[in-house]
C-alpha positions in Angstrom: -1.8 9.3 -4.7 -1.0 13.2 -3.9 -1.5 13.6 -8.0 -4.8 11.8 -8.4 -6.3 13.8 -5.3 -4.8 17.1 -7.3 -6.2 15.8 -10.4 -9.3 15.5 -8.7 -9.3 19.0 -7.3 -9.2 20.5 -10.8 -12.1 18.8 -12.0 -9.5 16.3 -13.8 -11.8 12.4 -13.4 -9.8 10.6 -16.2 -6.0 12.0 -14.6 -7.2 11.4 -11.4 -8.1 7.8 -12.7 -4.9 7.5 -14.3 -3.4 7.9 -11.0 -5.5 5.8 -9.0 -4.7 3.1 -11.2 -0.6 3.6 -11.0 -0.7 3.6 -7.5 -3.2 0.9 -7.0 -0.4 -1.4 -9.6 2.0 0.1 -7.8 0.7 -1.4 -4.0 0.0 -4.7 -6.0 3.4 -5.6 -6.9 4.6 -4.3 -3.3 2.4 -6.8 -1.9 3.6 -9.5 -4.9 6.8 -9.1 -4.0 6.2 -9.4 -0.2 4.1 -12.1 -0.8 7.4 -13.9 -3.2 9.8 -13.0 -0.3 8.2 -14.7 2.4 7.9 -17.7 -0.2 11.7 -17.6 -0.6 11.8 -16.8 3.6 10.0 -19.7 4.2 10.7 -22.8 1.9 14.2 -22.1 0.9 15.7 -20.5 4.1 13.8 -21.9 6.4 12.8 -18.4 8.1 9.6 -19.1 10.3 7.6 -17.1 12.8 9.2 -19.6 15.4 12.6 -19.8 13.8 14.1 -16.9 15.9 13.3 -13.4 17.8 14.1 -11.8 14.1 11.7 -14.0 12.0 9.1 -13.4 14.9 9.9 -9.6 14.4 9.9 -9.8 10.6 6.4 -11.5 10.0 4.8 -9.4 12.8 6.3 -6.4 11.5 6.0 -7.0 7.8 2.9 -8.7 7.9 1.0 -6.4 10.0 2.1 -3.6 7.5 1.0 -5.8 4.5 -2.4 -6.4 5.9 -2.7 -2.5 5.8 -1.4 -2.2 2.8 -4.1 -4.6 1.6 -7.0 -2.4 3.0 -6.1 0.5 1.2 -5.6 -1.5 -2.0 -9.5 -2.2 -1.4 -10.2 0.9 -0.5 -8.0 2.6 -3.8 -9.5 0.0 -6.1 -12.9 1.2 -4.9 -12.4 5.0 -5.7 -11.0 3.9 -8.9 -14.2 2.1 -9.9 -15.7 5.0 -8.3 -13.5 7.2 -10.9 -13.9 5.2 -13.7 -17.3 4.9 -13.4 -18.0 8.8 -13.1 -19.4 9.2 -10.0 -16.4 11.1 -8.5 -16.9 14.4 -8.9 -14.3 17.1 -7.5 -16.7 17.5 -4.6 -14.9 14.0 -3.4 -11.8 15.3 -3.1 -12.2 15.8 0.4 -12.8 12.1 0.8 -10.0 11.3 -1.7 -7.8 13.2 0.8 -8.8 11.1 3.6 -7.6 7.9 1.3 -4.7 9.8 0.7 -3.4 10.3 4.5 -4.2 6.9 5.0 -1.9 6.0 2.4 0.5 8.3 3.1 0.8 7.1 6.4 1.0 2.8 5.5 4.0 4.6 3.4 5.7 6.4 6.5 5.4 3.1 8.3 6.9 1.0 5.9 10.1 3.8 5.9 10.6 2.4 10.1 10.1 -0.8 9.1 12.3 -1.2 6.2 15.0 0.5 9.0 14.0 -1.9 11.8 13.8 -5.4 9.8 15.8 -4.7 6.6 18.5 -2.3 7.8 19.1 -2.6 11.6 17.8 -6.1 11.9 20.6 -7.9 9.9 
């Protein structure tokens, strides 16, 4: 994300593209592979939001983080039709930046939660 806002910056649409598009694959198999987990959670472990104080924590935490992660996958694929299309110019970057702290931010959240449900919580 930092490179396609950097991209952008220089006056570089098709880099910054190619970096909207990495990270926006990139978020899609993070939420794939959420979305497989809980699967596994749920019909082979038996894991449920009911099951226990843990699986209460887990969905809550996880999901709500998911759920974010799935607004700026919207938001990302948008600037990258946006991109794609050419009508982001390098006077974007500014709003690109914006994108980019969100992001930045669903990623320093999912840091504390990996800690809280993946290393602490078992």
């Amino acid at each position: 994300m930092h490179a396609a806002v950097s991209a952008l910056r220089h006056s570089k649409r098709n880099l910054c593209s190619l970096w909207l598009a990495a990270t926006v694959i990139l978020g899609g198999i993070f939420i794939a592979s959420t979305a497989r987990e809980w699967y596994e959670l749920i019909y082979h472990d038996g894991l449920t939001i009911q099951t226990n104080l843990f699986g209460t924590t887990f969905y809550s935490l996880v999901g709500l983080h998911a759920t974010h992660v799935v607004v700026g996958l919207i938001m990302l694929s948008l600037a990258l039709g946006f991109s794609l299309s050419g009508a982001m110019s390098s006077k974007h970057s500014e709003k690109l930046e914006v994108l980019s702290l969100y992001w930045h931010f669903v990623d320093a959240v999912w840091v504390v939660v990996f800690l809280v449900v993946y290393v602490l919580g078992r």
